[in-house]
C-alpha positions in Angstrom: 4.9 -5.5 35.7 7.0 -8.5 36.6 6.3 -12.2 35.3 7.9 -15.5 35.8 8.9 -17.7 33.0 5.7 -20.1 33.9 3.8 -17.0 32.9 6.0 -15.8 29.6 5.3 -19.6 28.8 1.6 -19.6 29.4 1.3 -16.6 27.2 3.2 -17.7 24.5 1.2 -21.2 24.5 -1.8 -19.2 24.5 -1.0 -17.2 21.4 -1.6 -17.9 17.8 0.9 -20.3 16.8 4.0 -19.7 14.9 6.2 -19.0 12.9 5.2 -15.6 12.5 6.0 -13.9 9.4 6.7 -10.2 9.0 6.1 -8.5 5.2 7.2 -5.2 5.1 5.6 -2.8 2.4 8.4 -1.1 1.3 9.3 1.9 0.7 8.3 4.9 2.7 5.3 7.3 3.3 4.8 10.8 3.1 6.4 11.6 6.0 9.5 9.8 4.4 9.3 7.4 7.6 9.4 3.7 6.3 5.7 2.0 5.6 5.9 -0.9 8.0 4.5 -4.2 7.4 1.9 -7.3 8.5 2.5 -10.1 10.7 0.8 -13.6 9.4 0.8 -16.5 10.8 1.7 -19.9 9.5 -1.2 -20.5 7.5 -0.7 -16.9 6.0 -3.5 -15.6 8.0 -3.1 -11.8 9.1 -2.7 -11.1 12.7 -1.6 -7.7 12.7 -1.3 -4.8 10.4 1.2 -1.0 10.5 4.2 -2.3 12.5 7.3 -0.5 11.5 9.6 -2.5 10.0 11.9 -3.0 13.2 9.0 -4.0 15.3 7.5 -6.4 12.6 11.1 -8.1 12.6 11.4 -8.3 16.1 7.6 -9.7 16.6 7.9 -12.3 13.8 10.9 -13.7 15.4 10.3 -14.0 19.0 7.1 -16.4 17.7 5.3 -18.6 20.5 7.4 -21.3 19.5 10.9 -19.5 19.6 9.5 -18.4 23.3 8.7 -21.4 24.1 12.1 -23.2 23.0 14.4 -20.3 24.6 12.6 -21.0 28.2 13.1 -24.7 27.7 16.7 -24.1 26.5 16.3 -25.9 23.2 18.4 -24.8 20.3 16.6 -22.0 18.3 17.6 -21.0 14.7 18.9 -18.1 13.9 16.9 -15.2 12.3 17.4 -15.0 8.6 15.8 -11.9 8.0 
């Protein structure tokens, strides 16, 4: 699949808005694999549930509006995480 940053844009536009938020459980199950976390949106509002911890990190920051700004150019803060 190949898309052009008009599309990446589109997409991101079209998405819930940001910031994203990622809230790992903790800990780790039975498997002794880590738990994972939710994604919520700015209003706290869940948007998605049993992403490992690494994915949740990398969802929550690469938030429509960080998409947005790094295909614009604009400055985007670092991830604090």
């Amino acid at each position: 699949m190949s898309m052009n940053l008009n599309e990446l844009e589109a997409i991101a536009r079209a998405a819930t808005p940001g910031p994203w938020q990622h809230l790992p459980y903790g800990g780790q199950n039975q498997n002794g694999d880590y738990s994972g976390g939710s994604i919520f949106d700015a209003d706290g509002d869940y948007l998605l549930s049993e992403v490992s911890d690494a994915a949740g990190a990398h969802i929550a920051t690469f938030d429509p509006p960080t998409v947005v700004a790094l295909i614009n150019g604009q400055p985007v803060p670092l991830f604090q995480g």
